[in-house]
C-alpha positions in Angstrom: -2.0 11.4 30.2 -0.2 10.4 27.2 1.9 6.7 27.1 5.2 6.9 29.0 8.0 6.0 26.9 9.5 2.2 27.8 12.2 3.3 29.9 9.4 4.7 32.1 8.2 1.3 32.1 11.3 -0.4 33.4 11.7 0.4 37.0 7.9 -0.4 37.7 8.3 -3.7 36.4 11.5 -4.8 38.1 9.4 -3.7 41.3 6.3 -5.5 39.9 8.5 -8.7 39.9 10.5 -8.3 43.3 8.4 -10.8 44.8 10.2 -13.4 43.3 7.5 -15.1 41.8 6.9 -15.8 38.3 4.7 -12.9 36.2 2.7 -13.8 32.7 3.3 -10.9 30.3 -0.6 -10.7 29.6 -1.4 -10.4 32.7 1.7 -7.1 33.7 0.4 -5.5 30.9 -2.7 -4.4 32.8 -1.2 -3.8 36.2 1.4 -1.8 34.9 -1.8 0.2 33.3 -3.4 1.3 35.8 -0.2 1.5 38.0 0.6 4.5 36.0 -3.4 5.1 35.5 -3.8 4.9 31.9 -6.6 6.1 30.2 -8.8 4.2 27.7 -7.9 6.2 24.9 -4.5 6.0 26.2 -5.0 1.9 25.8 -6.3 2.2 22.9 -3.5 4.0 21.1 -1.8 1.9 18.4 1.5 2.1 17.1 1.7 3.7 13.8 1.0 0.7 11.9 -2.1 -0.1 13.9 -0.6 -3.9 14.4 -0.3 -3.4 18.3 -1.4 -1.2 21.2 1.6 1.3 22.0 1.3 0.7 25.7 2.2 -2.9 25.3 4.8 -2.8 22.9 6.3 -0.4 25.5 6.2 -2.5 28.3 7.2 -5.3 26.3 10.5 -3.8 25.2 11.5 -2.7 28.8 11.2 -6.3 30.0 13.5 -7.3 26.8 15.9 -4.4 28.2 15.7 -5.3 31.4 16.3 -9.4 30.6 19.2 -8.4 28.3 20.7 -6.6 31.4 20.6 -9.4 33.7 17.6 -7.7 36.0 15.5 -10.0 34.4 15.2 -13.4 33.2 12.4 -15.7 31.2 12.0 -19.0 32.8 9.1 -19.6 30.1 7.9 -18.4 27.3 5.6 -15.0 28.2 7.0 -14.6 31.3 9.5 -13.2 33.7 10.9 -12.8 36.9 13.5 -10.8 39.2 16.7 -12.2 39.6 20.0 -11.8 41.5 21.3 -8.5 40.0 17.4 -7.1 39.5 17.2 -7.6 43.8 20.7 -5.7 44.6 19.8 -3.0 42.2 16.3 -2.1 44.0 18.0 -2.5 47.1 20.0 0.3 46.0 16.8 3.0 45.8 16.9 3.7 42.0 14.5 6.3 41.4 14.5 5.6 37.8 16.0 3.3 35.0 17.2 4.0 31.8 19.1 2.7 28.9 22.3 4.3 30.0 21.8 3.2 33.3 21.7 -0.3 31.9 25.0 0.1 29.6 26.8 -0.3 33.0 26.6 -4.0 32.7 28.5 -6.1 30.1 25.3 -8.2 28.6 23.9 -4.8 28.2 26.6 -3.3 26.4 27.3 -6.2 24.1 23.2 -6.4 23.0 23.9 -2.7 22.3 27.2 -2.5 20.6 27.1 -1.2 16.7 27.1 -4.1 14.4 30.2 -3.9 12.1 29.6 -4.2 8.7 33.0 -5.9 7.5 32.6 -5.7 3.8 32.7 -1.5 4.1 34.2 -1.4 7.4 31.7 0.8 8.7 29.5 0.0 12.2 25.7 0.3 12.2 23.2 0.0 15.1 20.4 -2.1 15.2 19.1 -0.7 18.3 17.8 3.2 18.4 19.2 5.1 21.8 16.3 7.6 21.7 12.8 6.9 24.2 11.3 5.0 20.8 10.9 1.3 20.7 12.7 0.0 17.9 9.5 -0.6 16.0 8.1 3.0 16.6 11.4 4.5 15.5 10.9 2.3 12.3 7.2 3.0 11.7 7.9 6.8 12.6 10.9 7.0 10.0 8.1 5.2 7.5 5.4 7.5 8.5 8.1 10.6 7.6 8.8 9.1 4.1 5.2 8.7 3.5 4.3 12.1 4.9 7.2 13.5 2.4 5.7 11.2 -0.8 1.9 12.5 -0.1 3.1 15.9 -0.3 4.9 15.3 -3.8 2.3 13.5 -4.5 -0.3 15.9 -4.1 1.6 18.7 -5.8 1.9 16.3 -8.7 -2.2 16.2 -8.5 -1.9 19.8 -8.7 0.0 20.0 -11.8 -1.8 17.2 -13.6 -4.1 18.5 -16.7 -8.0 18.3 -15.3 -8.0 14.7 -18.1 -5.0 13.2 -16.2 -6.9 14.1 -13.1 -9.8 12.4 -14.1 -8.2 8.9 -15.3 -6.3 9.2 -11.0 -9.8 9.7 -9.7 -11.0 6.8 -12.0 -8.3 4.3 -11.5 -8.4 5.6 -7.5 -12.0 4.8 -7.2 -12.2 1.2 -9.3 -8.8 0.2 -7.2 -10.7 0.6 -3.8 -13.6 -1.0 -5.2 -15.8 0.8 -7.1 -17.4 0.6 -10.5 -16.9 -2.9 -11.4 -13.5 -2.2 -14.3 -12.2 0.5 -15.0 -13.7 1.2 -18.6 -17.0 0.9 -17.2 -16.3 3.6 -14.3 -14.9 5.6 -17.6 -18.3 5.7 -19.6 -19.9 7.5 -16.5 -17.3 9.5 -14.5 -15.5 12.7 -16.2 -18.5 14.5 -17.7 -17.7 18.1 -16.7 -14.2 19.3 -18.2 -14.1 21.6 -15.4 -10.9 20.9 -14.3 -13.0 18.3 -11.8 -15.2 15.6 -12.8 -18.8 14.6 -12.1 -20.8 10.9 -12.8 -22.3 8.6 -11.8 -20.6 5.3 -10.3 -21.0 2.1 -9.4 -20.7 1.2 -5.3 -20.4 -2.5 -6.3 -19.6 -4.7 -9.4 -23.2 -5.7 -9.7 -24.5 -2.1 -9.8 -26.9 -2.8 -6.7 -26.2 0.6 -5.8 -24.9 3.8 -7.4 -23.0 6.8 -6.0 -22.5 10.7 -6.9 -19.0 11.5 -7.7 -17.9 15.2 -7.7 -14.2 15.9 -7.9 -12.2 19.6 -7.6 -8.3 20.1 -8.1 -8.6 22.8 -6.2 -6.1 25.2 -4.1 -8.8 27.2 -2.1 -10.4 25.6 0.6 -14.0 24.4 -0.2 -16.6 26.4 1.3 -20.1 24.8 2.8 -21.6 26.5 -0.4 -20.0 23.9 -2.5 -20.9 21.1 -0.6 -24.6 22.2 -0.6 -24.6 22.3 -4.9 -23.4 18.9 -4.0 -26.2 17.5 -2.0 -28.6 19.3 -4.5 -27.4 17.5 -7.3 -27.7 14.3 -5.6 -31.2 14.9 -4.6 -31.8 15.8 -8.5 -30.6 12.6 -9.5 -32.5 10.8 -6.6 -29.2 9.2 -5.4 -28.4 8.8 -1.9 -24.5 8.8 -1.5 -22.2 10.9 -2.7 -18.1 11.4 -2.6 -16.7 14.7 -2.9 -12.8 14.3 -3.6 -10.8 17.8 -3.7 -6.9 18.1 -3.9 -7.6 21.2 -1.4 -8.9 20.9 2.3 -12.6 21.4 3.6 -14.0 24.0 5.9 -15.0 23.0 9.2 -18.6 24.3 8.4 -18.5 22.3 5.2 -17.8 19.1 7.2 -20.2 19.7 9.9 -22.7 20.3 7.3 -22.6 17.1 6.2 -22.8 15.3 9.0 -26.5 17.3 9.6 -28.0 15.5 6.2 -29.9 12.9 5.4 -27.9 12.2 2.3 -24.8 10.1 3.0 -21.4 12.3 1.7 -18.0 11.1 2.3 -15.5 14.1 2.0 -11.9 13.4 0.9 -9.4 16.2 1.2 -5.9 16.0 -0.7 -3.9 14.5 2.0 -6.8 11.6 2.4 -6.7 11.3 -1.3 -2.8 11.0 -1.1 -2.9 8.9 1.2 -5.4 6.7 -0.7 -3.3 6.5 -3.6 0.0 5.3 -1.2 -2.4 2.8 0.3 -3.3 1.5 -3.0 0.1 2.1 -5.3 -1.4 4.9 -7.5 1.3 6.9 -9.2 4.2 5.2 -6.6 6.5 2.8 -7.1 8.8 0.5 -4.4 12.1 1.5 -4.7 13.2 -0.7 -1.7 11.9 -2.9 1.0 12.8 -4.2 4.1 11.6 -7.5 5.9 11.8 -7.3 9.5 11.3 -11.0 11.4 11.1 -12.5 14.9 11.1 -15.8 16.8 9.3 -18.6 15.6 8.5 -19.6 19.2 6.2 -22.6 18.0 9.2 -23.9 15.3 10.9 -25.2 19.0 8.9 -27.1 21.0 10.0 -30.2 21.0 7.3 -33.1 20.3 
């Protein structure tokens, strides 16, 4: 099953809690699991940052929703338990809870009122009113701005002279770590004129070991015929790994293939090249950036 959103979450833990007693957040975060019988994979699913498991954050943010309404309090750090108002609202039967469930009560409503933004007059809220966690709205709005910049990106790839292509490929390659400086991955990359590129480069600054580079800015999709000119020309040259970068996509023949070979051949397609070049600010700029912070717990204990 896939991850229930976090106001699934929050009438399972204000039962998990009705004994009164205190629970450890480390410890809910598996009970809730397999209360709702959570796969593996389904544990294992990050958010889109990969900085933390989705479930968690989840579960996380419906105890914060349900503390912020008075069903819940903190009595230490990493912890919680039921109080008062959480009792007399299971007494009632809820068969669910949800943020506008919550908005009922006035701590509620004031952690969710629209902060006003006095110098324009204006209101703005800090909290999305969707099923998303605040960080997986943020991280999703991210993901669509990068999704949108890989595209333009790619077309830009597309409309770049096969020389301009050649220096991307170049700089790509030396800025993830290949080919000791970029001169030196210049002397033996870009031999073709093709419109793609062909070399020889370096795996590591030393030179231990060397890699096949064959590039395409290509539309069509590359056929397992390509790929097999490929692995021929590595075995010509005696080399043992190769990269085959194209602006265009594989076929799913082409990418089996080489995962049947003895040769080791990384494939990148146009969005993993895009993506590549976000990852490591080829042909981007930052226009703007935001800093988003929490509690410094350890700044207040007391000595």
């Amino acid at each position: 099953m896939a991850v229930p959103d976090y106001q699934s979450f929050m009438l399972p833990l204000l039962k998990l809690s009705s004994d009164g007693e205190i629970h450890a957040m480390k410890d809910t975060y598996q009970t809730v699991a397999d209360t709702f019988k959570l796969t593996d994979q389904d544990r294992a699913e990050l958010l889109p940052s990969g900085t933390q498991q989705t479930y968690k954050n989840r579960i996380a943010w419906a105890r914060t929703y349900l503390t912020k309404a008075g069903l819940l309090e903190s009595p230490k750090r990493g912890a919680f338990r039921i109080t008062d108002r959480g009792r007399s609202e299971l007494a009632t039967n809820l068969n669910e809870i949800t943020t506008d469930y919550l908005m009922r009560f006035d701590e509620f409503r004031t952690f969710r009122t629209p902060v006003v933004d006095h110098a324009s007059g204006t209101q703005s809220s800090s909290q999305n009113l969707s099923s998303s966690t605040p960080e997986e709205t943020i991280e999703s709005a991210i993901e669509d701005l990068s999704t949108q910049l890989a595209n333009e990106l790619l077309q830009a790839l597309l409309d770049a002279s096969p020389s301009f292509f050649e220096q991307i490929v170049i700089e790509l390659l030396v800025r993830m770590g290949y080919g000791g400086s970029q001169r030196e991955a210049a002397q033996v990359v870009g031999r073709s004129g093709d419109g793609g590129i062909d070399g020889i480069i370096k795996e590591d600054r030393l030179g231990l070991e060397v890699i096949y580079v064959q590039a395409k800015r290509w539309e069509n999709t590359v056929s397992r015929p390509e790929i097999q000119k490929f692995v021929g020309a590595l075995q010509g040259k005696r080399a043992r790994k190769g990269i085959f970068i194209t602006t265009s996509k594989y076929s799913s023949e082409a990418r089996e293939y080489v995962n049947n070979i003895e040769n080791r051949v990384v494939l990148i397609d146009g969005e993993q090249m895009t993506r590549l070049m976000i990852e490591h600010g080829i042909g981007t700029t930052t226009f703007r950036e935001y800093k988003v912070k929490r509690l410094d717990s350890d700044y207040f204990v007391e000595e």
